[in-house]
C-alpha angles and dihedrals in degrees: 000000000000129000087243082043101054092032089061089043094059106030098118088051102043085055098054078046095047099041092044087053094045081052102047081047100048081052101249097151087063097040089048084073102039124115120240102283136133128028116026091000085155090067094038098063091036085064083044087051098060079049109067104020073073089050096048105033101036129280099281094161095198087049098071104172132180124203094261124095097209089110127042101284100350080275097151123152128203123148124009102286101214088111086057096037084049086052096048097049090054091038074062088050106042100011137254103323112150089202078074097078099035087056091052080061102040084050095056093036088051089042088051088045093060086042088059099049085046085050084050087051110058090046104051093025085209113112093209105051082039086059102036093047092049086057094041095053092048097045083097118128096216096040089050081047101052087038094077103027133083104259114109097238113086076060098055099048082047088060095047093050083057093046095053088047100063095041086057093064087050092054097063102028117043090187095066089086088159085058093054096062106031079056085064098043086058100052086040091062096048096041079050084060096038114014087205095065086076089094087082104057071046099052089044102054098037081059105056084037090054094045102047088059110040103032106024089041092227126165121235094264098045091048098048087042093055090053109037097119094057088039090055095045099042078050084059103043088047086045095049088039097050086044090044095053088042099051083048098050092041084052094051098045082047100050096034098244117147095154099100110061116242096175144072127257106207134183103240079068095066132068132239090272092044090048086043089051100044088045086047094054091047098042097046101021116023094029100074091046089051089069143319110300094236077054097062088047096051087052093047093054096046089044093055097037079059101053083051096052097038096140088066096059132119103253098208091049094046093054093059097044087049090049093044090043086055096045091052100049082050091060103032081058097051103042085040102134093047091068095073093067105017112076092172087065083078096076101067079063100063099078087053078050102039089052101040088054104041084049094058093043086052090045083048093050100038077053101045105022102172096041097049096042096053129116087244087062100044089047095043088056093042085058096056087046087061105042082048094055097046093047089053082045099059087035095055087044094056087044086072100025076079102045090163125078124164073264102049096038084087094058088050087046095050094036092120105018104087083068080061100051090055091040081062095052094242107174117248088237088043106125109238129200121202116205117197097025122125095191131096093221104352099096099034090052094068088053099050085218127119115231141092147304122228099193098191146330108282122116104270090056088051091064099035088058085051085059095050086053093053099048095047123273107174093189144034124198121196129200094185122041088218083077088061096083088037088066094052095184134063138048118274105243097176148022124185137157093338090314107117114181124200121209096220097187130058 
């Protein structure tokens, strides 16, 4: 047996090697068992929120509800909840473990990962740049972050990976009709988490469509006839996801809940300072953690040699990385301003990436066969794989090597204090006001009790503060003693580790 030989006969295996041994070194098996802390500590303990208001209220899947009363009850809606139902049942089953939710991440964004080599696979028909180009595509800092953490979006972006798996199949083969809706179920699931992530079942469909018509010559019939498997399940995802963000913005406005965003931000809103600022944020703080900088020029140069050869290109593949790229700018466009202080919005973007890049290194190599199919370029690449994944390595590392942020410290000052609480017999339904806490549910996460934050002393605290009072807070908890004056009103009960707690009603 031949290296190539016993390479394509492993490959599979060599990946699910490959992938155990990135994660042991970027330290997975430690950060599975972190609390929520660093970067966007504020979603993750929203996410953690759904979690466990289903955990504590009954397992009423359409009444998703987060700690904090803003709105009437805490009841708030964002993406489809099935990943925190899914954790609350098991946290029934095994107990209340938080590792439980980011493994249910780290499972679908693995799953999506192998997709994706598979996917590789079946486009360069060639196990080690199939290999060497998945790694290299998830050798970004912000993709390994979001990997092992609790926001929806690595799962997404698992699903979609999937999605695009199965379609593929499809693509080049018409027969594979299993493969056509399971390719939509797919996409459906991750547009549920992140509507956005809709551009993909798009992009999908626009291409064999394309490319039905202007390269296969097909008239309209035969075209939707070959396809009417994908056509009828891609109905029915744009059908359950419609219903899905309806029934989530009816539920808000019914419960008065404007806290999740269910719109878009786009960059025609801003002005030219506030363009300049949130370029300005993506180009000199968020672009080094997206990938390795000798990454992004390898990409760049494939990208542009491929523009240049275009007549060498795959049709079929083009046609996908010109409908995802288009997808992308769409939604880079309209969700513009997020991106300054967002870096997980990044991730939508990696399909359009992903299949942009892989297009131009297909045109390069139909183009320059022997050159691209040596063992200098394969190593070559295999060299930057490497540098890439140590660099997201060290940059996920420095990530937790610094756990507390203005938002976290909250979590680090609480730690202990929900044991307290429960210490002082306060009642699980018992309202509870932070003060000093800048997070919508952070704080009050650590208590498992529903309330409210005051982030400071300004006015509109004040009154915000009087409006606690108003609408019930039984409690108030203070992290400063400088607050104490702020609060005007209860008997101290209790007083730990810097925590002081004030009984408000008689």
């Amino acid at each position: 047996m031949t290296f190539q030989d016993f390479i394509n006969k492993f490959s599979s295996a060599l990946f699910i090697v490959g992938l155990l041994t990135c994660y042991l070194l970027f330290d997975f098996q430690t950060i599975l068992f972190v609390r929520p802390q660093g970067i966007h500590f504020i979603r993750q303990t929203d996410s953690l929120s759904f979690v466990m208001n289903y955990f504590n209220n009954g397992f009423h899947f359409f009444q998703p509800q987060i700690f904090n009363l803003a709105s009437i009850d805490g009841k708030a809606a964002c993406e489809f909840p099935f990943l925190y139902f899914q954790t609350a049942i098991l946290y029934k089953l095994f107990g209340e473990h938080e590792f439980i939710l980011r493994l249910i991440t780290i499972t679908i964004a693995s799953t999506g990962f192998y997709c994706l080599f598979k996917l590789l696979l079946l486009i360069l028909e060639d196990s080690l740049y199939a290999l060497f180009f998945t790694f290299l595509f998830l050798s970004s800092t912000v993709l390994l972050y979001y990997t092992n953490n609790f926001l929806p979006d690595a799962s997404a972006f698992g699903f979609c990976l999937i999605g695009w798996y199965f379609f593929y199949q499809f693509y080049l083969d018409g027969n594979k009709k299993n493969a056509a809706w399971l390719s939509m179920v797919f996409f459906m699931l991750s547009a549920l988490l992140k509507v956005t992530y809709f551009i993909n079942p798009i992009a999908a469909l626009a291409s064999i469509l394309t490319v039905g018509f202007l390269k296969e010559r097909l008239g309209l019939i035969e075209v939707l006839r070959r396809n009417i498997v994908l056509i009828s399940w891609f109905s029915i995802a744009v059908v359950l996801v419609i219903i899905w963000n309806w029934y989530a913005l009816t539920y808000n406005a019914t419960y008065h809940d404007n806290y999740f965003r269910t719109q878009t931000n786009p960059i025609w809103i801003l002005d030219k300072k506030g363009i300049s600022n949130v370029w300005g944020a993506i180009s000199k703080y968020w672009f080094n953690k997206y990938y390795y900088n000798s990454t992004f020029h390898v990409f760049t140069a494939l990208i542009i040699l491929g523009i240049f050869l275009i007549k060498k290109a795959d049709t079929k593949l083009l046609a996908v990385a010109i409908f995802t790229t288009l997808g992308s700018l769409a939604y880079f466009l309209l969700f513009y301003a997020q991106f300054g202080d967002h870096d997980y919005y990044f991730i939508t973007l990696l399909p359009g990436l992903i299949f942009l890049v892989i297009s131009s290194f297909v045109t390069l190599r139909n183009k320059f066969p022997t050159a691209l199919n040596s063992f200098f370029s394969k190593l070559a690449l295999l060299v930057l794989c490497v540098l890439s994944l140590n660099y997201g390595r060290k940059k996920l590392a420095e990530r937790y090597s610094k756990p507390e942020t203005l938002y976290s410290q909250i979590g680090t000052q609480l730690a202990g204090t929900r044991s307290v609480i429960d210490s002082l017999g306060i009642s699980a339904n018992a309202k509870i006001v932070i003060l000093a806490d800048k997070t919508p549910c952070g704080g009050l996460y650590f208590l498992n009790r529903q309330g409210w934050n005051i982030a400071d002393t300004t006015d509109f605290s004040k009154n915000k503060l009087a409006s606690c009072l108003e609408n019930g807070a039984d409690y108030a908890v203070i992290t400063d003693r400088k607050y104490v004056s702020f609060l005007h009103k209860g008997v101290q009960i209790s007083e730990k580790d810097g925590i002081i707690i004030y009984k408000l009603k008689p």
